[in-house]
C-alpha positions in Angstrom: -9.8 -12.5 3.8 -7.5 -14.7 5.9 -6.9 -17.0 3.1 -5.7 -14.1 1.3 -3.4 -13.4 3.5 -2.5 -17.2 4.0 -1.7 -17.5 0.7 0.0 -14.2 0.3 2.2 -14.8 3.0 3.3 -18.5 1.6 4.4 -17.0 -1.9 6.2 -14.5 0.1 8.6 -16.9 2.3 8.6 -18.7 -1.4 10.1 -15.6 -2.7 12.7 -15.1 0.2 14.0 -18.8 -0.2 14.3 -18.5 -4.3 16.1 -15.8 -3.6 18.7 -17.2 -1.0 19.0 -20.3 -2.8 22.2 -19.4 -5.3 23.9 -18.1 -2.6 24.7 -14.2 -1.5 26.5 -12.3 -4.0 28.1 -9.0 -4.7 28.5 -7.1 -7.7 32.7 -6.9 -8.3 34.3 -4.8 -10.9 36.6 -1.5 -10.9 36.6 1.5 -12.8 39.0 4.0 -12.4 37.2 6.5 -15.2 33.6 7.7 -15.4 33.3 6.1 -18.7 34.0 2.2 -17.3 31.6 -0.6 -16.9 31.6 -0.5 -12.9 31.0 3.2 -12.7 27.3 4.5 -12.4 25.0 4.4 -14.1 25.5 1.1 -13.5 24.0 -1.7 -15.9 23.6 -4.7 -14.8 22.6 -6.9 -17.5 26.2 -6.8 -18.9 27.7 -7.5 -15.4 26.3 -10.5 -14.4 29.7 -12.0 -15.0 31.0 -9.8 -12.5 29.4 -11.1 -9.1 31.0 -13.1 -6.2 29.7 -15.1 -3.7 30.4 -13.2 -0.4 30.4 -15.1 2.9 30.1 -12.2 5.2 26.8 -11.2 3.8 27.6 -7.6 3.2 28.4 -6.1 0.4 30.3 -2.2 -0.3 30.4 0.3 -3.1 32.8 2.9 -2.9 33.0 6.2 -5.2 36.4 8.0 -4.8 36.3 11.9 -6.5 38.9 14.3 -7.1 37.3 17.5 -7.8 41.1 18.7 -9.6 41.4 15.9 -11.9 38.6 16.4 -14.5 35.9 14.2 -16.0 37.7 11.2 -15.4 39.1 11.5 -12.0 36.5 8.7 -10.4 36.9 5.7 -9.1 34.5 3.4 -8.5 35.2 -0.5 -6.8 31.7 -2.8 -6.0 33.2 -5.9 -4.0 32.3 -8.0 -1.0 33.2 -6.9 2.4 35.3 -9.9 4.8 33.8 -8.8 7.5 30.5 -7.0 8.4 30.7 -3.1 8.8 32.1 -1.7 12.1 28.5 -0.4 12.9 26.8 -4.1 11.8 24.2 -1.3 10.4 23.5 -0.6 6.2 24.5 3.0 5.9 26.6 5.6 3.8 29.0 7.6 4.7 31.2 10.5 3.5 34.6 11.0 3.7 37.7 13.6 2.4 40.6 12.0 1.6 43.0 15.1 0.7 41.1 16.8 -1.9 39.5 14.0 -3.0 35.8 13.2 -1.5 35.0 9.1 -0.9 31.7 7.9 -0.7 30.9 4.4 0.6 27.8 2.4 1.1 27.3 -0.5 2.7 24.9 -2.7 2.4 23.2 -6.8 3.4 21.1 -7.9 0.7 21.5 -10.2 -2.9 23.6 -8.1 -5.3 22.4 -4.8 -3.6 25.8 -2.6 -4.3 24.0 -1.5 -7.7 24.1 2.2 -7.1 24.1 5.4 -5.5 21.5 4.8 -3.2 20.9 1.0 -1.2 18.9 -1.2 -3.6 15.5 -2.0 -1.7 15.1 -5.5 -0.8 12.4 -7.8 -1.7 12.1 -9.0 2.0 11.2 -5.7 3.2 8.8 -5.1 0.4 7.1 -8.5 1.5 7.0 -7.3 5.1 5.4 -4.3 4.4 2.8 -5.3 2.1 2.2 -7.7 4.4 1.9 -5.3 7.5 -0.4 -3.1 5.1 -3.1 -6.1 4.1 -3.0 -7.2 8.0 -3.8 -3.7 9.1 -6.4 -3.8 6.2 -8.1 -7.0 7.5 -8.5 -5.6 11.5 -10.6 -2.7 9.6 
C-alpha cells in the first residue's frame, strides 16, 4: 500500500510542475453586454487567445450590474491583478456602487477567473486525495 501512495504522490508533484511550467496566467477580456465573449457563461475554448501572464499570481473577475439598465446593462472585466488582494486571501465580495451592484472575485491559481464561483485547483484536489488514501492506509 505504500507504494501506492509513493507512486501516487510522484504523479501528483508531476502534475503541479506541468502545470506551473508555462507560466501563471489570467483570463483578460471585457464585455460590457450580457451577450459578449467575456461575460458568463464563460467558454473557454474560444478564449484561449485571451490570457496574460500575470506576475503577481492573482488573478480578478469583476461583474458590474445595473438593475435599471435592462438586459444588457453588465459588465464584466477578467484581468490580472498588480498586486495581491488587500486581504492576501481568495475571496468574493459584494459591493453597491449607486444603483448598480459589483461583484468581484479574487483568486491564486492557473487561469482560475473562469466564473462565478473560484475554479478549484488541481493542487488542492491532489492534497486531498492524498490526505484521503493516507487516512485509508492507517486503517
Amino acid at each position: 500500500m505504500s507504494r501506492i501512495i509513493l507512486i501516487y504522490g510522484a504523479i501528483c508533484v508531476l502534475c503541479f510542475l506541468v502545470s506551473h511550467v508555462k507560466g501563471f496566467r489570467c483570463y483578460d477580456c471585457f464585455s460590457q453586454v450580457k451577450s459578449g465573449d467575456c461575460h458568463d457563461p464563460f467558454n473557454k475554448t474560444v478564449m484561449d487567445d485571451k490570457t496574460k501572464p500575470c506576475k503577481s499570481g492573482w488573478c480578478k473577475k469583476t461583474t458590474e450590474e445595473d438593475p435599471n439598465g435592462g438586459d444588457d446593462a453588465v459588465i464584466t472585466i477578467r484581468e490580472c491583478l498588480r498586486q495581491p488582494p488587500q486581504h492576501n486571501s481568495v475571496h468574493c465580495s459584494e459591493a453597491a456602487l449607486g444603483a448598480k451592484q459589483v461583484y468581484t472575485c479574487f483568486c491564486n491559481e492557473n487561469l482560475c477567473n473562469t466564473g462565478s464561483m473560484l475554479s478549484p485547483s488541481y493542487q488542492n484536489f491532489s492534497l486531498l486525495l492524498t490526505a484521503v488514501l493516507i487516512q485509508a492506509y492507517r486503517e
